[in-house]
N, C-alpha and C positions, 0 to 999 in steps of 0.2 A: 869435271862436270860439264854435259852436256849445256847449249842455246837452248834455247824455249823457243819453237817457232811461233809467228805471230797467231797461229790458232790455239796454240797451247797458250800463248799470253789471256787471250782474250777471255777463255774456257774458265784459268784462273781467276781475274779476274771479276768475270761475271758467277763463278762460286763465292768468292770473299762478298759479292754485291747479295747474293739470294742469304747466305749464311747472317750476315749482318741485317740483312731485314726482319729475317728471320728470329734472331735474337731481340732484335730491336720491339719486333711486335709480341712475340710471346711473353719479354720480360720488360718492358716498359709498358709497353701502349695499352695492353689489355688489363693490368689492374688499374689504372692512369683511364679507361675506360668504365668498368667498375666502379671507381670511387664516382666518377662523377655522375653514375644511373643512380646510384644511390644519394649521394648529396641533390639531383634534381627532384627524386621522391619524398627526402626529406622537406627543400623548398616548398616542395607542392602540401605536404599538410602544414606548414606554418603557414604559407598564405590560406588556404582553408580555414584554418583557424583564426588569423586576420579577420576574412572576410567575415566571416559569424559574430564578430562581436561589432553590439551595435553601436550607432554611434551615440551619444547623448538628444532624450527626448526634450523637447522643443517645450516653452512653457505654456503653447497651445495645448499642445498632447498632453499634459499631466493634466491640464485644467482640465480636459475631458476625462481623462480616467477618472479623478476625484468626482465630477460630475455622475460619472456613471456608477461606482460605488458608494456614492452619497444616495443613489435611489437604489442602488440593490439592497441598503442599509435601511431604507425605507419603506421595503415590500418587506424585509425578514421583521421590523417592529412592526410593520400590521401583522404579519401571519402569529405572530409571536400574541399580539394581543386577542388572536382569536382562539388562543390557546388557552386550556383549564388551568386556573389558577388553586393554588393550594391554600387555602385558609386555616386547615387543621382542624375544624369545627367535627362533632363526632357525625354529624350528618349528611356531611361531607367522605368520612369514611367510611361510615356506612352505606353510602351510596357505590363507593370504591370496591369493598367488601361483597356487594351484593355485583357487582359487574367480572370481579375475578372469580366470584363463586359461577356464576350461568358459564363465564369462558372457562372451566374446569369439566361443567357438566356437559358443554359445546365438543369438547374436547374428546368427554368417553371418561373423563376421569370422576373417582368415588371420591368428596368430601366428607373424612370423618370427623374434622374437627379444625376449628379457627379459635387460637387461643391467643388473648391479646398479652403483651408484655410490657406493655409502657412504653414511654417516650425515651425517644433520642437522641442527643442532638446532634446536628448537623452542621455546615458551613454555614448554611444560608439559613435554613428551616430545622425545626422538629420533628423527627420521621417517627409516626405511630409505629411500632414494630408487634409484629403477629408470627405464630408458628401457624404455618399451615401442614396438615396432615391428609395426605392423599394415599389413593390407589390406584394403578393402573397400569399402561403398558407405556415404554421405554419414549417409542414413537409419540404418543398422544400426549407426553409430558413433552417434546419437544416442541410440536405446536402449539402448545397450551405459551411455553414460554414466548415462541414467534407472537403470539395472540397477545402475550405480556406488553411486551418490546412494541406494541401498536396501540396501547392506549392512548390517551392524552396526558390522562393527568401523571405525575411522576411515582413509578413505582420503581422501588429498587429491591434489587435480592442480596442477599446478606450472608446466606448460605444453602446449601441443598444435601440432603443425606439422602441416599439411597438404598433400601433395603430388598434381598428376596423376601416374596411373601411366602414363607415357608416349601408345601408342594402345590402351589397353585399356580400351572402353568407360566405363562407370562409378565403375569400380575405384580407388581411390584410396591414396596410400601416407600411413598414420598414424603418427605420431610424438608418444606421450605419455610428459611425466616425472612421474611416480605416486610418491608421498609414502608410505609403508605403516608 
């Protein structure tokens, strides 16, 4: 076997040096790079989420929240007191009775009939219960309920049946049982 002259040494040499970098960075350094782009994204939303949680509020701070939901507690018992109260008296439902009848006629819709069915009870109260019997179109029973849903005093529905009224157009025959 041949000497290696000193430029064939050096040639080797600096192959073994490019080849072992070479290995060194494609299979060490670059997943060993990787993990740590990833472990630093990971860092960065746990301190994010660190940062977001707060710390414990001061017993200044609570005394003012209390303070402040002690008077929003106090405008909702006024607005509440300016609100209709329900007595049950029949002229009292009759006033009730005459206010869903105008917002039916308000509405476009035909009352043909309000039948009452007695009392029922409730959690709190007695709810006078009535069949109402309408007619009309689809649309103007839903405002009719929007119109509902905006009295004061407490109405509740109970059920609602809806009928074609035979061949007459649009028209539909309604049947609600109304809580009053």
């Amino acid at each position: 076997m041949r000497k290696l002259t000193k430029l064939e040494k050096f040639g080797l040499i600096a192959a073994i040096i490019i080849a072992g970098t070479y290995f060194y960075i494609g299979r060490i350094y670059d997943p060993q790079a990787k993990a740590l782009k990833k472990t630093v994204i990971e860092l960065n939303k746990i301190i994010g989420e660190v940062n977001s949680i707060k710390e414990v509020s001061s017993e200044e701070s609570i005394n003012r929240t209390i303070k402040k939901h002690k008077e929003e507690l106090e405008e909702i018992r006024a607005v509440c007191e300016t609100k209709a109260k329900k007595t049950g008296e029949e002229s009292e439902i009759t006033e009730i009775l005459n206010r869903i009848n105008r917002l039916a006629d308000q509405n476009r819709l035909v009352v043909k009939s309000i039948v009452p069915k007695g009392k029922v009870a409730g959690a709190l109260f007695a709810w006078s219960s009535f069949d109402l019997d309408m007619e009309g179109s689809f649309y103007f029973f839903l405002e009719f309920l929007s119109g509902l849903k905006k009295l004061r005093e407490p109405v509740k529905i109970q059920g609602i049946s809806i009928k074609k009224n035979g061949d007459v157009g649009d028209v539909l025959k309604i049947n609600v049982t109304l809580m009053i």
